[in-house]
C-alpha positions in Angstrom: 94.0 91.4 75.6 95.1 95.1 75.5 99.0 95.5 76.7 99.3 97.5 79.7 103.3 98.3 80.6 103.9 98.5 84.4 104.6 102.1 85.9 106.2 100.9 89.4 109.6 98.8 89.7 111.4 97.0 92.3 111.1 93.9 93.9 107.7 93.4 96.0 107.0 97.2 95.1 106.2 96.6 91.3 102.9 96.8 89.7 103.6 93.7 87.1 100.9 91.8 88.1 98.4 94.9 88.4 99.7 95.4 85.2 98.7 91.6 83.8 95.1 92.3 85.6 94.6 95.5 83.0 96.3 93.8 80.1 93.4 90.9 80.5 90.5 92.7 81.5 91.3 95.6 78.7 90.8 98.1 81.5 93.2 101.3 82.9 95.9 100.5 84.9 94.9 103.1 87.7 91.8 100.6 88.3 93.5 97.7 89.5 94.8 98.0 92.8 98.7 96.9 93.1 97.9 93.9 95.4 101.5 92.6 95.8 102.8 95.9 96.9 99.8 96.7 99.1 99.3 93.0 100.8 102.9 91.9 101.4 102.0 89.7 103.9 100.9 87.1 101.7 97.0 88.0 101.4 97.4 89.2 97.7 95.8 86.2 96.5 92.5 86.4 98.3 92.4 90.2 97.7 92.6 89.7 94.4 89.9 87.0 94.4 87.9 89.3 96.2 88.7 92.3 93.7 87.3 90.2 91.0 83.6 89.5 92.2 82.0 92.8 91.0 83.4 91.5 87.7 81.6 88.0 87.7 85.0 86.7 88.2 87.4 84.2 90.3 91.3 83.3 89.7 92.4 79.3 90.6 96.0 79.8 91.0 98.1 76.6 90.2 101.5 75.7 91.0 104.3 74.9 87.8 105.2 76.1 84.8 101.5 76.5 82.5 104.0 75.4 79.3 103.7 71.8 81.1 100.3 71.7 81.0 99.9 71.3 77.5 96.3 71.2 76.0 95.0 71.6 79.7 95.2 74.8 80.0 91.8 76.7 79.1 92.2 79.0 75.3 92.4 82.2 77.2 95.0 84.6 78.8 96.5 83.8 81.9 98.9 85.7 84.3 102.3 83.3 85.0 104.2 84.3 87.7 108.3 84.1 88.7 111.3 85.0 88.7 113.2 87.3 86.2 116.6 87.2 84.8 117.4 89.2 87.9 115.7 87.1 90.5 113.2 89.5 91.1 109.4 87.2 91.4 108.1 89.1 88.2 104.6 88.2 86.0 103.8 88.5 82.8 100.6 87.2 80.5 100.9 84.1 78.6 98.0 82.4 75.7 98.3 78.6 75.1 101.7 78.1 76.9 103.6 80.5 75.3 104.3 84.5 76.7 102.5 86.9 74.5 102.8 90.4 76.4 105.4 91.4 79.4 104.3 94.2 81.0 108.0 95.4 82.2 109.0 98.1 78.7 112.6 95.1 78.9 110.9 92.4 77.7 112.9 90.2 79.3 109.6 87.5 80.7 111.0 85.3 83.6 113.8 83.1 83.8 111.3 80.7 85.5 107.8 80.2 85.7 106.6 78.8 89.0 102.7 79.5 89.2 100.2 80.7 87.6 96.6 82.3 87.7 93.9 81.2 85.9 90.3 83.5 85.2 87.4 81.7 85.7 83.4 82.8 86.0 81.7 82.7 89.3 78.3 81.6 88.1 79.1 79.8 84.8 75.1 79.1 84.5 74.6 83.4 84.1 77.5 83.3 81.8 75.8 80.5 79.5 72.1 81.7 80.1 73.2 85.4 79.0 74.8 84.0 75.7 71.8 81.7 74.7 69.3 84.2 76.2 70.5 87.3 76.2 69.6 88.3 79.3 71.0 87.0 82.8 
């Protein structure tokens, strides 16, 4: 995970979450589109989804704080998702339960984490046959 910092602010305008995307898939901010901002009517999830194919990827979004979940949570970055100190729905990257990079420069993570989003692999078999093989 490379930290990206968020260059839009403002609540449902903000690229936090594009921001969280980068951070996790080590790529430039520019790349990942700012899907709360450009769906607002609630289809950010699925667009996101449906960002992440070229990549091999899926999300599984789950409801609750991830710091609940204990040893359940897979060992790898995940996006959490609420609201800040200001009540603004905010997210920010967390590793085994505990926040490890806000992309807002204030640092001030969420007052409240309410969901989160989990990376997962489309085609786990390609993923395992490319490791042992070397070849997908």
């Amino acid at each position: 995970m490379i930290p990206v910092f968020q260059t839009i602010f403002g609540d449902g305008k903000g690229n936090c979450f594009a921001a969280c995307v980068a951070s996790i898939l080590e790529i430039r901010l520019s790349t990942v589109p700012n899907f709360c901002a450009d769906y607002p009517d609630g289809e950010h999830w699925e667009k996101f989804r449906e960002w992440l194919k070229p990549f091999g990827l899926d999300a599984l979004g789950l409801f609750g704080d991830p710091a609940e979940w204990g040893d359940h949570l897979p060992a790898s970055h995940i996006i959490v998702c609420g609201p800040n100190s200001d009540g603004v729905l905010h997210a920010v990257v967390y590793y085994k339960g505990k926040l490890v990079h806000d992309p807002n420069p204030n640092g001030q993570g969420l007052a409240k984490a309410d969901n989160f989003g989990v990376f997962v692999p489309r085609e786990p078999h390609k993923h395992a046959r490319q490791l042992i093989t070397g070849r997908s």
